[in-house]
N, C-alpha and C positions, 0 to 999 in steps of 0.2 A: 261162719258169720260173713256176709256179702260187705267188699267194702264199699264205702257210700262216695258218690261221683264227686268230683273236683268240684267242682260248684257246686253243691249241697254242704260240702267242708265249709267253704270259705264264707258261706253267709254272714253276712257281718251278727255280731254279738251281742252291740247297742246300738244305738242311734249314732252315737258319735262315729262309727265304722263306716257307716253307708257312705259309699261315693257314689258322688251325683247329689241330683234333686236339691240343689241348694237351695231354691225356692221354696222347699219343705222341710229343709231339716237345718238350715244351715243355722249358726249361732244367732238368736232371737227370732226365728222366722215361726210360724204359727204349729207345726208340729212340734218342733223342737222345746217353744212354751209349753204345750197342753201335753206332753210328756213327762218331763223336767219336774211340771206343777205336779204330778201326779194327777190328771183331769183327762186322760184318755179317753175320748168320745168315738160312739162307732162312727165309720168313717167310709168310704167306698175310693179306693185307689186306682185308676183306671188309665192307660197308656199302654205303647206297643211290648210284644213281647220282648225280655229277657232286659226288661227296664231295673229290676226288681221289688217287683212287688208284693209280692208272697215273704221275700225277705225282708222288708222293709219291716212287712206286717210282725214277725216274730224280734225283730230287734226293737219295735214299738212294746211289744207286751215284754220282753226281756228287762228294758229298761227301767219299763216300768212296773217290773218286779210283780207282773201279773201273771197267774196261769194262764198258759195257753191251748188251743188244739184245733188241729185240722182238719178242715171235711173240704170237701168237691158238691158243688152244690148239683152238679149232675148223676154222678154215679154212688154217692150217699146219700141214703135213704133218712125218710124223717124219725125212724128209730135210735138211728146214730145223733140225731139232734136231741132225743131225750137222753140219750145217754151222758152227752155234753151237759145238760139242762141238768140232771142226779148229780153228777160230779161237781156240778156248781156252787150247789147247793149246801154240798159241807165245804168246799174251798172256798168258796167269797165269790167275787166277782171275776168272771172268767173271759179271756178274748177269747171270742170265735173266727176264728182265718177261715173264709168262704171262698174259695178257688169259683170261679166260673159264676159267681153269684147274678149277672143276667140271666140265668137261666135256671133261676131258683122259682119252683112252681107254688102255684097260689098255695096247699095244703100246709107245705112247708112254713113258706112265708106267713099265712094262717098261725102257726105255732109258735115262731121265734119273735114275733110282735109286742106280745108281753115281757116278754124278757128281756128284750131291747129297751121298752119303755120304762119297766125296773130297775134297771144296771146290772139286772144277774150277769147279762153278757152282753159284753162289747162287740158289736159285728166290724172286722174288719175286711170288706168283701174285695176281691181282686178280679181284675177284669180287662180283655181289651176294648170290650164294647166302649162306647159311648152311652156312660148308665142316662143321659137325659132320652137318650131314645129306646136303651131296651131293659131299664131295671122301673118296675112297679112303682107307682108314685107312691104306695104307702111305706113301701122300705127307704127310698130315696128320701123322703122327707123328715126320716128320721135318722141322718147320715148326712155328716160334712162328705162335701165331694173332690176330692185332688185329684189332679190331672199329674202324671208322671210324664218329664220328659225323654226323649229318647237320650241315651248316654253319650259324651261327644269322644270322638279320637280318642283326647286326652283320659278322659275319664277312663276308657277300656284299657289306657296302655298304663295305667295307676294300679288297677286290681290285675293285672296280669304281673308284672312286676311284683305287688303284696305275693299271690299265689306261688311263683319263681320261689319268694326267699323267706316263703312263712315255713318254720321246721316244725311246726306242729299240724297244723291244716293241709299245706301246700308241699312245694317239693325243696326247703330250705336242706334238707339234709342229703340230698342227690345229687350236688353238684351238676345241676342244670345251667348254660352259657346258651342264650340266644344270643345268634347274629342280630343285628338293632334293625336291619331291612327285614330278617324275620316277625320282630315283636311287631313292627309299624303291619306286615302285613294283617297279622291277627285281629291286629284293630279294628283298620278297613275293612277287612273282607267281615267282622262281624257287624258294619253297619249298626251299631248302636245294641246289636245281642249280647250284653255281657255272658248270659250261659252258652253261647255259642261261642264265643272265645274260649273261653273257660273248658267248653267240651275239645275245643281244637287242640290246646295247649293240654290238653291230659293225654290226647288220642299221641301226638307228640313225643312225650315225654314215653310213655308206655309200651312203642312202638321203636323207639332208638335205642339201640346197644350204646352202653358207655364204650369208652374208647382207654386206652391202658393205662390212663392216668384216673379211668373214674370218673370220667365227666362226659356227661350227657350235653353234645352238642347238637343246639334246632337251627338249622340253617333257613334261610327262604326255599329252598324247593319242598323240604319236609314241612314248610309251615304251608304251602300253596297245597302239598298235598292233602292234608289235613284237613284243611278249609274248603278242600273244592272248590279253588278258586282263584286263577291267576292273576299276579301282580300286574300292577303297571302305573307308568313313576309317578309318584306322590312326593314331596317332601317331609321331613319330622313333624312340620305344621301344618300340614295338610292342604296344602296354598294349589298345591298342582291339582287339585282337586278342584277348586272353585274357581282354576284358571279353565276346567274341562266345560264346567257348566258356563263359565261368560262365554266362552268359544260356543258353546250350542245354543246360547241363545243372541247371540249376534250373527249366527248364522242362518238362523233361519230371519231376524230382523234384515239380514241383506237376503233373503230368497233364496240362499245357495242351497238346495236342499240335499244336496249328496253330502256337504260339509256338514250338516246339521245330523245326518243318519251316521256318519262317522262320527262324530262326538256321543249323540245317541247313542252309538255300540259300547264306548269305553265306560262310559255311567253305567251300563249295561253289565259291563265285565266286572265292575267295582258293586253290585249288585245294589246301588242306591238307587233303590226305588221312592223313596220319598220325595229324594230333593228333583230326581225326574218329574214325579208329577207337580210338583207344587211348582217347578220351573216353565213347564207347558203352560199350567191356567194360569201365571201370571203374564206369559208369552201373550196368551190369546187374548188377553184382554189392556196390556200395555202397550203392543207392538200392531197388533191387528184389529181393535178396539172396534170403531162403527164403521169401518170399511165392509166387514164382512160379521157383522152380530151374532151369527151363529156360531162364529168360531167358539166363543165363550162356553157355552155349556155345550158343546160338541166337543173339548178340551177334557170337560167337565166327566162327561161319559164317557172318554176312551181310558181316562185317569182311573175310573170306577173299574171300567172293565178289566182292567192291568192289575190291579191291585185285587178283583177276586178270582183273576184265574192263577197270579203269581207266575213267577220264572221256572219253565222259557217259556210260555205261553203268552207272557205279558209282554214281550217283544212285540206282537202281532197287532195290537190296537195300538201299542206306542210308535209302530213305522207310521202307520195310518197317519195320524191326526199329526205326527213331524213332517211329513211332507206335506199334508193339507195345510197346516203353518204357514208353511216355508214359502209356499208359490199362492197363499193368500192375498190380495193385497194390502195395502200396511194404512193403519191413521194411527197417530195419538195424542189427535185434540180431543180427545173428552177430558183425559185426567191430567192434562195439561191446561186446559180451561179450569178445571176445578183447583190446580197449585196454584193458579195466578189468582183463584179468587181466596184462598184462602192466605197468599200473601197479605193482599189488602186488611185482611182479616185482623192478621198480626201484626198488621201495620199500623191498628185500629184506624183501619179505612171502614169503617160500618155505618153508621148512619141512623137512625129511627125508621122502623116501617112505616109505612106510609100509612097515614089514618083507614085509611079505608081498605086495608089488607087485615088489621087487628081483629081479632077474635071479636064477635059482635053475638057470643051465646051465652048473654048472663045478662038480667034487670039491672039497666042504667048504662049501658053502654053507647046506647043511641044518644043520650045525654053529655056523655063522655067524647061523643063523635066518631065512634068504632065503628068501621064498616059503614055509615051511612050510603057513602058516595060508589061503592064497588058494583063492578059491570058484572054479571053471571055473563060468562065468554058463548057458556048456550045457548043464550035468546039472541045473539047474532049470527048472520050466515059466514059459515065457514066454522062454526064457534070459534070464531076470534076477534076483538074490540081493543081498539088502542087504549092503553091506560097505563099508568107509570107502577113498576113494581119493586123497583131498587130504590133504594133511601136517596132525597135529594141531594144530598153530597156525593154518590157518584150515580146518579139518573142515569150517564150517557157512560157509563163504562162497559166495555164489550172484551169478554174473557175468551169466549168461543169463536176459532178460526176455524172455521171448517175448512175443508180439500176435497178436491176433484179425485177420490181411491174407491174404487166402487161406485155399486148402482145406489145403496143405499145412505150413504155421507154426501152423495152427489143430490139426492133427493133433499137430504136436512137440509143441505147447505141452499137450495132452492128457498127453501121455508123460511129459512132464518134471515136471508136478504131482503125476502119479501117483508118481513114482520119488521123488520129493521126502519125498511125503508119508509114505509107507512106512519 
């Protein structure tokens, strides 16, 4: 008999086991009711991998004290789905856990429809698609949809630790001792993979000779070697972490662009590819905004590109678009014009719109004085005609400073003086 991997152990048992996803399971949160109540509805759980969701899926039907069974919506066939469907049939109402369910083809989905819409079976499909763009509107429609979030530090160094000193599942009876710079690496270097932890810390344990007292010591070199992946300094709270990322993005906000590819490399080394990309296109569009416009979705596609070709490949579009960044040049009056106008907002600085901007598509409005007076900006040359657009309590308030950064905020701001001044 083959034993079964450290992660496939530790799966948690109920609902109450899962760590993470407190937004989904936490005490009163909407799974945690439609479980608890016994009202399990199919569902479709979709986030990065080694979030767990396949586990989730079987501590959902555990709980709730319902059979379950496993198929791959790829590589099991619609036979296997009858076979589920027969066995349902004398046991009650069955979860179905559908690994890869984006890519459940129409015949299938054909088949499991009715059964969905009876309660014979609960589909709980797992997924990292994004099911709004690649799972079938008739399955989707009939499926709550939760998003999983990725696992944080802490969470990984919580189930790493249960694993350590669970004597049943884990390695509680081995006298396993990690160094605490080792446990912190396993965390980081899994970037939110709990089974990727999980695989490191077994590869770990499985691979070190106890020492004469019987105890299995993981050091950081044995946990970098594990991981495939070298340390570098973090704190217990992860702080040197998002001291890496303000350093990369205030460096390319000053143009330094060699500073900005050296910080680049260490996110790099820390293998966080998320908070890289999500730190560029916020880059592009706070730091470089309408100085250079393209930056934005030119951000947008080297993040794409990075993310389907993965590391080390993903290096290669992410130097690009960090020194394109970096010696960009810089505006951030747009979304600086939009906080000042949304202060007044909350300032209740707002005002009544001005009659003749209101909706003027409904009988009685001309009556009302809706739209009477309003200029179509088309039938003037240049399409533009002086007219008041902000409520008369602040008529003459001006949110937008433009800057001389570029050829193209150099142009608006040509525009906007003009329109100003007229």
């Amino acid at each position: 008999m083959y034993k079964q991997p450290l992660a496939y152990r530790m799966r948690p048992k109920n609902i109450d086991d899962i760590i993470g996803q407190e937004h989904l399971v936490g005490q009163g949160k909407i799974i945690d009711r439609m479980v608890k109540a016994n009202q399990l509805s199919s569902m479709i759980l979709f986030g990065p991998p080694g979030t767990g969701k396949t586990s989730m899926a079987f501590a959902f039907a555990e709980t709730a004290g319902l059979p379950s069974k496993t198929l791959n919506a790829v590589t099991d066939k619609k036979k296997d789905m009858e076979i589920v469907v027969e066995q349902a049939k004398m046991q009650g109402q069955t979860v179905l856990i559908l690994d890869e369910v984006h890519r459940l083809d129409k015949a299938k989905q054909d088949f499991l429809l009715p059964h969905l819409e009876n309660n014979l079976l609960t589909l709980i499909g797992c997924t990292t698609s994004n099911p709004y763009h690649s799972i079938n509107p008739a399955i989707r429609s009939r499926c709550h949809l939760f998003e999983l979030h990725g696992l944080t530090f802490e969470n990984v160094k919580t189930a790493l630790h249960r694993a350590i000193e669970d004597a049943t599942n884990g390695y509680g009876e081995k006298h396993v001792h990690m160094d605490e710079d080792a446990l912190e690496h396993f965390a980081i270097a899994a970037n939110g993979d709990l089974r990727a932890a999980l695989n490191g810390l077994e590869l770990a344990v499985s691979s070190t000779p106890p020492d004469a007292s019987e105890q299995i010591k993981i050091t950081l070199d044995i946990a970098e070697e594990c991981m495939q992946k070298k340390s570098f300094t973090h704190d217990k709270d992860g702080d040197a972490h998002y001291d890496v990322l303000s350093a990369f993005q205030k460096s390319i906000r000053g143009s330094d662009a060699d500073a900005a590819l050296h910080y680049l490399g260490r996110l790099i080394e820390a293998g966080d590819l998320d908070s890289i990309a999500r730190r560029l296109v916020v880059i592009a569009y706070e730091d470089i905004g309408l100085a250079s416009p393209q930056a934005g979705p030119r951000a947008v596609s080297a993040v794409q590109a990075a993310e389907r070709l993965g590391f080390p490949e993903a290096r290669i579009p992410l130097a690009d678009i960090v020194v394109e960044l970096a010696l960009s040049p810089k505006s951030n009056t747009a979304y600086k014009a939009l906080d000042a106008a949304l202060t007044d907002i909350r300032n209740g600085k707002s005002g009544d719109i001005p009659a003749h901007l209101k909706d003027a598509h409904y009988a009685g409005a001309n009556k009302l004085g809706r739209g009477n007076d309003y200029q179509y900006p088309h039938n003037y040359p240049g399409a533009w005609v002086k007219q008041q657009y902000l409520p008369d309590t602040i008529k003459n308030r001006q949110y937008y400073a433009p800057k001389d950064t570029g050829k193209f905020e150099s142009a608006l701001k040509q525009v906007y003086e003009r329109v100003k001044k007229d």
